[in-house]
DODRENGU-44044 format. One record per residue: residue number from 1; x, y, z of N, C-alpha, C in turn; residue in one letter. Coordinates in Angstrom, 2 decimals. Each point is the difference from the previous one (the first is absolute). Last residue first. Layout:
N
{pt NUM,{X,Y,Z},{X,Y,Z},{X,Y,Z},'A'}
...
This chain:
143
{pt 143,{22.37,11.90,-31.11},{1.38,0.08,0.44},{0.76,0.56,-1.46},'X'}
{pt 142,{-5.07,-1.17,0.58},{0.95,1.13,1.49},{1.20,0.55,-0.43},'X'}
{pt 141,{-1.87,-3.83,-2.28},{-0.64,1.33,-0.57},{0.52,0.87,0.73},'X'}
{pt 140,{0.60,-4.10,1.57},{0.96,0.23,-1.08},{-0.08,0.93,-0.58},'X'}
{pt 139,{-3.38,-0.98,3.84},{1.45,0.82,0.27},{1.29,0.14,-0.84},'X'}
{pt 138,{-4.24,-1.71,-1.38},{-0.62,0.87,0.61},{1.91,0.51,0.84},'X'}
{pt 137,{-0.76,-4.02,-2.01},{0.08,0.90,-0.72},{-0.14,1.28,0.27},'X'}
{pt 136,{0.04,-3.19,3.71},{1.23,-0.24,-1.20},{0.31,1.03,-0.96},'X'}
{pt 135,{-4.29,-0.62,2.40},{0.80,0.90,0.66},{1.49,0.25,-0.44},'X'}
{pt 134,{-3.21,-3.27,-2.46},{-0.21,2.08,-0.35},{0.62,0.54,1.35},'X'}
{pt 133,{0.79,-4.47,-0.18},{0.43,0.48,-1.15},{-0.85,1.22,0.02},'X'}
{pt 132,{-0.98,-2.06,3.49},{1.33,0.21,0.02},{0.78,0.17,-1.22},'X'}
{pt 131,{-4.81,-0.95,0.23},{0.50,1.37,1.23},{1.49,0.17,-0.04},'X'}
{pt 130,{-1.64,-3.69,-2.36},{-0.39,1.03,-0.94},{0.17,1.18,0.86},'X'}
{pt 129,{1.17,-4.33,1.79},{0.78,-0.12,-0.81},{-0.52,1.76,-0.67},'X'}
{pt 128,{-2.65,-1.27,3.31},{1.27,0.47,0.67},{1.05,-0.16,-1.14},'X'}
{pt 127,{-4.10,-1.56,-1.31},{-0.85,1.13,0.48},{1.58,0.19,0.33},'X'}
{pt 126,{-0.44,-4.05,-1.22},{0.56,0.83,-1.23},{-0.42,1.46,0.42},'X'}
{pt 125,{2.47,-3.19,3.86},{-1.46,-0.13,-1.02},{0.07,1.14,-1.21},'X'}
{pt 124,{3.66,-1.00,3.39},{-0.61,-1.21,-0.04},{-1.30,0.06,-1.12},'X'}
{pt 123,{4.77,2.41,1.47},{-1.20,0.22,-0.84},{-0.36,-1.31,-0.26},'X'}
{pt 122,{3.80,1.35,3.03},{-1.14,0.55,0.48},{-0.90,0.07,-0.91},'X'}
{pt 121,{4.50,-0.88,-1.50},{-0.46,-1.66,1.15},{-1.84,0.60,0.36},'X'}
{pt 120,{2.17,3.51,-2.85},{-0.28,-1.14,-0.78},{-0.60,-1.60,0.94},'X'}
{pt 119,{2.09,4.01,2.09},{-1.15,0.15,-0.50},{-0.88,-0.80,-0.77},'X'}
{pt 118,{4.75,-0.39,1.23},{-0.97,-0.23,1.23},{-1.38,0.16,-0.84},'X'}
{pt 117,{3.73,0.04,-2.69},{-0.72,-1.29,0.22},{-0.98,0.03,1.57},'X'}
{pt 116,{-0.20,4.18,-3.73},{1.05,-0.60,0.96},{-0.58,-1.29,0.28},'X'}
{pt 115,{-1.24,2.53,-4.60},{-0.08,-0.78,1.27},{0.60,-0.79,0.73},'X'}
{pt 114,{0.10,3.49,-4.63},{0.44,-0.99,0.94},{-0.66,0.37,1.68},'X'}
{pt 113,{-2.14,1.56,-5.67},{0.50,0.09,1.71},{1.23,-0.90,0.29},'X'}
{pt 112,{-2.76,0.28,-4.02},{0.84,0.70,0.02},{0.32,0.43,1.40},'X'}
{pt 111,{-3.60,-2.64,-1.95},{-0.27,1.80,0.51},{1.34,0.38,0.24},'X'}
{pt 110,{-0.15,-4.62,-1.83},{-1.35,0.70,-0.23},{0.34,1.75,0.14},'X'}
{pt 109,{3.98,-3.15,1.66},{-0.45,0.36,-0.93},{-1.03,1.10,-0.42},'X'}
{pt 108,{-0.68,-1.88,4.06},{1.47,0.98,-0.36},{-0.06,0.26,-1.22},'X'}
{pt 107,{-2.73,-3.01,0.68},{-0.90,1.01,0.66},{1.32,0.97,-0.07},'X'}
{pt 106,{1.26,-4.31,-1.08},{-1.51,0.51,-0.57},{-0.05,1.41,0.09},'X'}
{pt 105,{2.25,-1.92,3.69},{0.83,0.36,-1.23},{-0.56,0.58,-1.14},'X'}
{pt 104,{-2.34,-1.94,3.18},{0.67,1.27,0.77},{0.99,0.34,-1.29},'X'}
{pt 103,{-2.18,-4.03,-0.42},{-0.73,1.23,-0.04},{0.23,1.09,0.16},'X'}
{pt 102,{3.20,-3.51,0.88},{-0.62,0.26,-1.40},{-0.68,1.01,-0.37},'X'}
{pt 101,{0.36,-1.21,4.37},{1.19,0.42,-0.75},{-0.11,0.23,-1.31},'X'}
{pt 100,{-3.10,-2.72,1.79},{-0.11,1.42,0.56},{0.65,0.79,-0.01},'X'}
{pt 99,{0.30,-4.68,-1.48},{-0.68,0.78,-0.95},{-0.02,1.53,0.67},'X'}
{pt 98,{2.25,-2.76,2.86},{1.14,0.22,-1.56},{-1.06,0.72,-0.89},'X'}
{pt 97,{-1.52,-1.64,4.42},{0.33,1.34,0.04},{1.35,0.36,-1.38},'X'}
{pt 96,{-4.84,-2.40,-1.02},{1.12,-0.12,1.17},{0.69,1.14,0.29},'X'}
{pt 95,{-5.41,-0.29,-1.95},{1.49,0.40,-0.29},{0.81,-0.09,1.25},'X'}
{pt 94,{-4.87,-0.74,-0.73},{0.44,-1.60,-0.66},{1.86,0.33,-0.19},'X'}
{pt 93,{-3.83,2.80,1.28},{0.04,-0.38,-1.37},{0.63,-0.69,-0.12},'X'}
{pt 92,{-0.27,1.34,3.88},{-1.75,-0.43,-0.14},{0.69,-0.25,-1.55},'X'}
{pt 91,{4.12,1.90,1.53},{-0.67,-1.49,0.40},{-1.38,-0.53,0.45},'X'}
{pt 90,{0.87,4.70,-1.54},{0.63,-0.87,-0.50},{-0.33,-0.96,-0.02},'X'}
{pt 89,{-3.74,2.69,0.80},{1.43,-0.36,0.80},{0.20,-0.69,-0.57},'X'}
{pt 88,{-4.04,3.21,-0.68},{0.35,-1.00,-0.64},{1.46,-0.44,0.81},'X'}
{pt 87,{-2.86,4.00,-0.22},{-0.17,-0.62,1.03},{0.72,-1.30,-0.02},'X'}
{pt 86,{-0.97,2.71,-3.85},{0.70,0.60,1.13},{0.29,-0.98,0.86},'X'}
{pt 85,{-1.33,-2.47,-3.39},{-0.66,1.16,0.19},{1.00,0.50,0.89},'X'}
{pt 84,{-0.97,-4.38,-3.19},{1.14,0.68,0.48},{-0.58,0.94,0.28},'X'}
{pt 83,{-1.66,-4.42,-2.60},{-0.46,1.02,0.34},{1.13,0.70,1.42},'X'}
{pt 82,{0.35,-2.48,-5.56},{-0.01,-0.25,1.50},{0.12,1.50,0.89},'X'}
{pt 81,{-0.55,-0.40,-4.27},{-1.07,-0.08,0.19},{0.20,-0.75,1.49},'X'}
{pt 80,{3.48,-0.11,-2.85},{-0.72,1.51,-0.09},{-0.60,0.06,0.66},'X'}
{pt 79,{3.13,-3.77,1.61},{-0.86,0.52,-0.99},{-0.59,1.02,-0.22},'X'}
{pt 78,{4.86,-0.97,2.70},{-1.45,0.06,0.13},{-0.68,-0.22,-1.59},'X'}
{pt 77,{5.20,0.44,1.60},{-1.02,-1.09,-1.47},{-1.51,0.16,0.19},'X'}
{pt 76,{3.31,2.24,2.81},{-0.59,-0.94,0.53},{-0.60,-0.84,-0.66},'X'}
{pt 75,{1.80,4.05,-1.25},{1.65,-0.78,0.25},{-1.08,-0.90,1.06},'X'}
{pt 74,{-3.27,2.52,-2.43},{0.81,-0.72,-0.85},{1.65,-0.40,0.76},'X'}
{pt 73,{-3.37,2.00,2.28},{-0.88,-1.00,-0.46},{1.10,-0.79,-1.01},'X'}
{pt 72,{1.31,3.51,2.41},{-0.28,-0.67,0.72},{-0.54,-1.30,-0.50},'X'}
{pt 71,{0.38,4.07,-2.21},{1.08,-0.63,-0.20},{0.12,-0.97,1.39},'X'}
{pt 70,{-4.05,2.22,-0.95},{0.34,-0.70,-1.13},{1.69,-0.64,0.38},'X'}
{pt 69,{-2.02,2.55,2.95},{-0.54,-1.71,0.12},{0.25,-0.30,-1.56},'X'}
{pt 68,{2.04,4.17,1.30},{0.70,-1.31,1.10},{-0.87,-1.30,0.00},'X'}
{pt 67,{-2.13,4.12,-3.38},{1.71,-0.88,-0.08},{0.46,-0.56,1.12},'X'}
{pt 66,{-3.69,1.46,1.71},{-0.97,-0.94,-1.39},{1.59,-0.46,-0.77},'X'}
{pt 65,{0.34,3.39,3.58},{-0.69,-1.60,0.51},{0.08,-0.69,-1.08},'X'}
{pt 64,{1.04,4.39,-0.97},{0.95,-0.69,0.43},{-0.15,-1.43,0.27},'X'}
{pt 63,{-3.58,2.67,-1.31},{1.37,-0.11,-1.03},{0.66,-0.92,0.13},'X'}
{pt 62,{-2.91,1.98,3.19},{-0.31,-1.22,-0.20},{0.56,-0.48,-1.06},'X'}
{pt 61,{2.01,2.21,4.06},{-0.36,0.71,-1.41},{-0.78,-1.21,-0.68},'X'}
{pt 60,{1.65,0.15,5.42},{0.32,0.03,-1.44},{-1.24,0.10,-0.60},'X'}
{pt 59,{-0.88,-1.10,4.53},{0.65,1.93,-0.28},{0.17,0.18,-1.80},'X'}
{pt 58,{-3.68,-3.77,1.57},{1.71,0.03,0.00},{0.20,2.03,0.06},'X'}
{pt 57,{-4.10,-1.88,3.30},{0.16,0.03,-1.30},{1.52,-0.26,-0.97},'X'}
{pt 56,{-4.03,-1.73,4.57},{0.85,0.88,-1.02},{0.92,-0.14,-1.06},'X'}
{pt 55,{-5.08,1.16,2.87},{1.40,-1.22,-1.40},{1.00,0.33,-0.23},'X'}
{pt 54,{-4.81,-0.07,3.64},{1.32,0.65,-0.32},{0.40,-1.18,-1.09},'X'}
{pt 53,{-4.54,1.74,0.74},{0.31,-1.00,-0.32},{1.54,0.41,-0.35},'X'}
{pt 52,{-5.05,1.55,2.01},{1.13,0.53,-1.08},{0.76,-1.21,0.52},'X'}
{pt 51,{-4.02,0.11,2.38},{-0.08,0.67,-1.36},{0.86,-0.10,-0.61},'X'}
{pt 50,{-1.33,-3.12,4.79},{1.06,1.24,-0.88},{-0.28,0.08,-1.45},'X'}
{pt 49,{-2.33,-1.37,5.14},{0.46,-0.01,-1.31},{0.47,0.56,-0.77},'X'}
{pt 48,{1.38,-1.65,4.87},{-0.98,0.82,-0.51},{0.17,-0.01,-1.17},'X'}
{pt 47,{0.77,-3.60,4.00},{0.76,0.60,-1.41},{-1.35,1.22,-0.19},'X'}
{pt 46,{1.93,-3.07,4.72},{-1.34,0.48,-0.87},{0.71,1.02,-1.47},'X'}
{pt 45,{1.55,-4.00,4.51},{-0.29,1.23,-1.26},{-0.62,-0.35,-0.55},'X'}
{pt 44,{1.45,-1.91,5.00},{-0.87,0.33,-1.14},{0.29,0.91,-0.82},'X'}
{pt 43,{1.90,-3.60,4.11},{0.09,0.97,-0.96},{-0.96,0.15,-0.96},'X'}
{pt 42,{1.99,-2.59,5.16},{-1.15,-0.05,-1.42},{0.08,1.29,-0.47},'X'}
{pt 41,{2.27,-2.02,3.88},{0.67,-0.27,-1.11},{-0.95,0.25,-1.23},'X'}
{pt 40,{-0.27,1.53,5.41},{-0.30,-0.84,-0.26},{0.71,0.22,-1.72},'X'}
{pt 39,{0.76,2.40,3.89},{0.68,-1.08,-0.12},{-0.10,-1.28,-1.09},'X'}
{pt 38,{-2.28,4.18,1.16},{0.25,-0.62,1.44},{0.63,-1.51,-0.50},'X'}
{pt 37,{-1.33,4.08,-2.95},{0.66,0.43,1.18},{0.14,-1.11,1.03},'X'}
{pt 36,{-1.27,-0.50,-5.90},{-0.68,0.46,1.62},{1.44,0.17,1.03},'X'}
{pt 35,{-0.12,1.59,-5.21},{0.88,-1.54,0.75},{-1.06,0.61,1.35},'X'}
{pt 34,{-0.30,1.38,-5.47},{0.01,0.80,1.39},{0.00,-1.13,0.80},'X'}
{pt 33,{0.93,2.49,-5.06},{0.24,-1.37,0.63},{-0.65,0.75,1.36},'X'}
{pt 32,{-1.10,1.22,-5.77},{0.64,0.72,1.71},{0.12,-1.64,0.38},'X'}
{pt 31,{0.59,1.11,-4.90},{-0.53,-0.53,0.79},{0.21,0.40,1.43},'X'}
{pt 30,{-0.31,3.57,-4.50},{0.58,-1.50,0.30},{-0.67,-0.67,1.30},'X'}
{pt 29,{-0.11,4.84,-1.53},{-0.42,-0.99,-1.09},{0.35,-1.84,-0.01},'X'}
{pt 28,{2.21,3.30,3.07},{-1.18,0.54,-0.68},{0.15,-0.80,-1.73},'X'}
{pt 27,{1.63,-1.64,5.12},{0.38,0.20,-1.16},{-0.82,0.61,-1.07},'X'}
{pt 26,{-0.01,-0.76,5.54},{-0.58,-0.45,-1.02},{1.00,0.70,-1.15},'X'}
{pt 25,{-0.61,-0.85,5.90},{0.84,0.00,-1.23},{-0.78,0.01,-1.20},'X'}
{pt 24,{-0.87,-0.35,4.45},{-0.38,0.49,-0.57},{0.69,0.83,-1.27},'X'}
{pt 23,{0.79,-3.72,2.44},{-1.40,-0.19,0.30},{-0.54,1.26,-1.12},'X'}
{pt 22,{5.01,-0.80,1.48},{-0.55,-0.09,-1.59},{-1.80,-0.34,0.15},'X'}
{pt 21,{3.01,0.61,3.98},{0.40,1.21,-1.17},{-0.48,-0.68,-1.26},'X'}
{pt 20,{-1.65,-1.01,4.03},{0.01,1.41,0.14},{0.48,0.48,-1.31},'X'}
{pt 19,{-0.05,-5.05,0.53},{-1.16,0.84,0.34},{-0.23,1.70,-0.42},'X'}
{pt 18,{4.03,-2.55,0.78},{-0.71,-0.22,-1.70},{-0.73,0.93,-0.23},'X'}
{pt 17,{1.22,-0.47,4.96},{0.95,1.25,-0.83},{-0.43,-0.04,-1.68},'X'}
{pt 16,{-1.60,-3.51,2.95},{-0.74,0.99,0.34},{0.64,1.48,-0.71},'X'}
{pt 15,{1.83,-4.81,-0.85},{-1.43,0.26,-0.72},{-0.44,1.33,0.42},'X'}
{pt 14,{5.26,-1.01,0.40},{-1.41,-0.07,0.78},{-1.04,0.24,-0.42},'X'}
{pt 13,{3.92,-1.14,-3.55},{0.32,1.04,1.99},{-1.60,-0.62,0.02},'X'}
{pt 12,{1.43,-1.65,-4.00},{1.23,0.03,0.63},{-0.02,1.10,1.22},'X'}
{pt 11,{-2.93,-3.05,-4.00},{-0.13,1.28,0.74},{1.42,-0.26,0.59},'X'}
{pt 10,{-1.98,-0.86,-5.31},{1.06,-0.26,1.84},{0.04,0.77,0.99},'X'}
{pt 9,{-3.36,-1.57,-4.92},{0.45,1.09,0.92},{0.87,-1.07,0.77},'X'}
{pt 8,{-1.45,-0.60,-5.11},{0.39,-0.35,1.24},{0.01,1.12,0.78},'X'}
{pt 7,{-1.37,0.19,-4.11},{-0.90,-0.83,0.52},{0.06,-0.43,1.38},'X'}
{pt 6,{2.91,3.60,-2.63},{-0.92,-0.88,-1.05},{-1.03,0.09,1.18},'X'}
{pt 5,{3.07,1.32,2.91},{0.42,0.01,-1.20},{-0.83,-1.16,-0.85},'X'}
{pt 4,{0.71,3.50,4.18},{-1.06,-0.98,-0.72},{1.00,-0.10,-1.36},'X'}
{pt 3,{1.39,0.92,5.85},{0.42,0.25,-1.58},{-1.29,-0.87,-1.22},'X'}
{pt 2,{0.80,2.72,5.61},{-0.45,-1.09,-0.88},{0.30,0.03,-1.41},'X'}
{pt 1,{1.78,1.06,5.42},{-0.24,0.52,-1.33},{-0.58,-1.11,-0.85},'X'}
């Protein structure tokens, strides 16, 4: 069997079995692979070009995003004009795991939730801090 990962390949059985099963392998819209049959170690891809352009995206509300980077920005002293986006992780900003608590607290407050401490260990960026306050709110409304 073979495994790609990034840049690397490993092979791990017989070049001639590769052969058969990924020669004609391809991925639509992506890169095919194809390994010769006699042992030998050389590989080629080929990319096809692509039109569209995956992204993705947060589930949350952009409401929501924009209050977890304001109150992100302020239990981190950030500056206004310091730049924070979805995508943003705690500790890219410079937060231990006492400010990340903090935040989590922040963020209780704010919307009127509690957050368990498992859930709270599982929010590393401000994109998984804003999914878990509208599923939060989203089942306080439920209940």
């Amino acid at each position: 069997m073979a495994s790609v990962t990034g840049a690397s390949i490993s092979l791990r059985s017989r070049p001639s079995q590769l052969h058969r099963s990924l020669a004609t392998s391809s991925i639509y819209g992506s890169r095919s692979v194809s390994l010769n049959a006699y042992g030998r170690s050389s590989l080629s891809f080929s990319s096809r070009p692509r039109f569209g352009r995956l992204q993705v995206t947060c589930a949350a509300k952009v409401e929501i995003v924009n209050k977890v980077i304001g109150i992100v920005k302020k239990q981190l002293a950030l500056a206004d004009d310091a730049e924070v986006s979805g995508k943003s992780t705690f500790s890219g900003l410079g937060a231990d795991s006492l400010d990340t608590v903090e935040i989590v607290m922040g963020l209780e407050e704010e919307f009127g939730i509690c957050v368990e401490e498992e859930s709270a260990q599982s929010i590393s960026t401000v994109e998984e801090a804003a999914e878990l306050i509208e599923k939060l709110s989203a089942k306080k409304q439920d209940s």
